[in-house]
N, C-alpha and C positions, 0 to 999 in steps of 0.2 A: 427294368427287369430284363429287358430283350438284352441289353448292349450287355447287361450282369452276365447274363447265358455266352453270350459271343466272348466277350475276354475269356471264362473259365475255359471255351472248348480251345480256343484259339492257346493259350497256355497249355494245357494241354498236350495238345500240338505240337508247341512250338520243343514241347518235351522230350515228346515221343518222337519225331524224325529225326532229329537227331545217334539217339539210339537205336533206332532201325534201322537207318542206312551205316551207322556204323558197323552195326552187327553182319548186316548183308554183305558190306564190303569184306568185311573179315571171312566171313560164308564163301566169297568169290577168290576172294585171295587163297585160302588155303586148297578150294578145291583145283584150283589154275593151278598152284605150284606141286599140288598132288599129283596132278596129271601129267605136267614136266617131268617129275623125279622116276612117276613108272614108268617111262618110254625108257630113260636112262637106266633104268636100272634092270630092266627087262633084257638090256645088253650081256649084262654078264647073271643075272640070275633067273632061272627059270622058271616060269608065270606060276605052275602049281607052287612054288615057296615065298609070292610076294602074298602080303598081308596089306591092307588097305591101313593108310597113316603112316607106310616103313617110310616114303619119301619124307613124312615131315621128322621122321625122328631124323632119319637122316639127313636133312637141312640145319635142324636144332646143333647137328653131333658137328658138322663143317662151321658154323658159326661160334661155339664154343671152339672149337682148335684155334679159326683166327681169332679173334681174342685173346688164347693161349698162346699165339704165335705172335702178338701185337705184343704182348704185357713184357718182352723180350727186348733189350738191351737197342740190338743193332737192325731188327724185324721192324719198328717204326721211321728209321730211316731212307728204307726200301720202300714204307707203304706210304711216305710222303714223295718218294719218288713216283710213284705208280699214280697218284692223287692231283700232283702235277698240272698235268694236263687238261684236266679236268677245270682248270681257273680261268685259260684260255679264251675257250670258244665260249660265244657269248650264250647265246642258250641253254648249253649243257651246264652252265656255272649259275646261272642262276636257279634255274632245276636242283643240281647236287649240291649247294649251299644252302636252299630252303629246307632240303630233307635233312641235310646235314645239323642247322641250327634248330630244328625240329626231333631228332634223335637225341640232340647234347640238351636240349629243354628237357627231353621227359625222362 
């Protein structure tokens, strides 16, 4: 009966942190990039007209262009140029290739 109780919490468990720290991450991510965009953006527009979430629309709005600029004939060319580099150095390639094969999985 004991060890019945320990598997159930332990499953559980093993459920819930998974979805917690994803969500947290997700939580950390979006506030980090939030807080990037309003320094940036506090450049050229003035505090009383930012609205909290403008940075992520505006990250959203830069991500769809390159994509719109990727889907482009002679734009993939350039962005395998710029990409390049990136196969090199040993560290940074293995880094951008995890994340890489990890975007094209999902």
């Amino acid at each position: 009966m004991k060890n019945r109780v320990i598997r159930t919490f332990l499953a559980g468990l093993f459920a819930f942190l998974p979805l917690a720290i994803s969500v947290y991450i997700l939580f950390w991510m979006t506030m980090t990039l939030e807080s990037i965009a309003h320094k940036f953006l506090l450049w050229y527009l003035p505090d009383f007209l930012y609205v909290p979430g403008m940075g992520i629309l505006r990250g959203i709005i830069l991500i769809f262009l390159l994509g719109a600029l990727l889907t482009r004939e002679g734009a993939r060319s350039i962005y395998e140029k710029i990409e390049a580099p990136f196969t090199y150095v040993p560290l940074v390639k293995s880094i951008y290739f995890a994340i890489k094969d990890l975007s094209s999985y999902l």
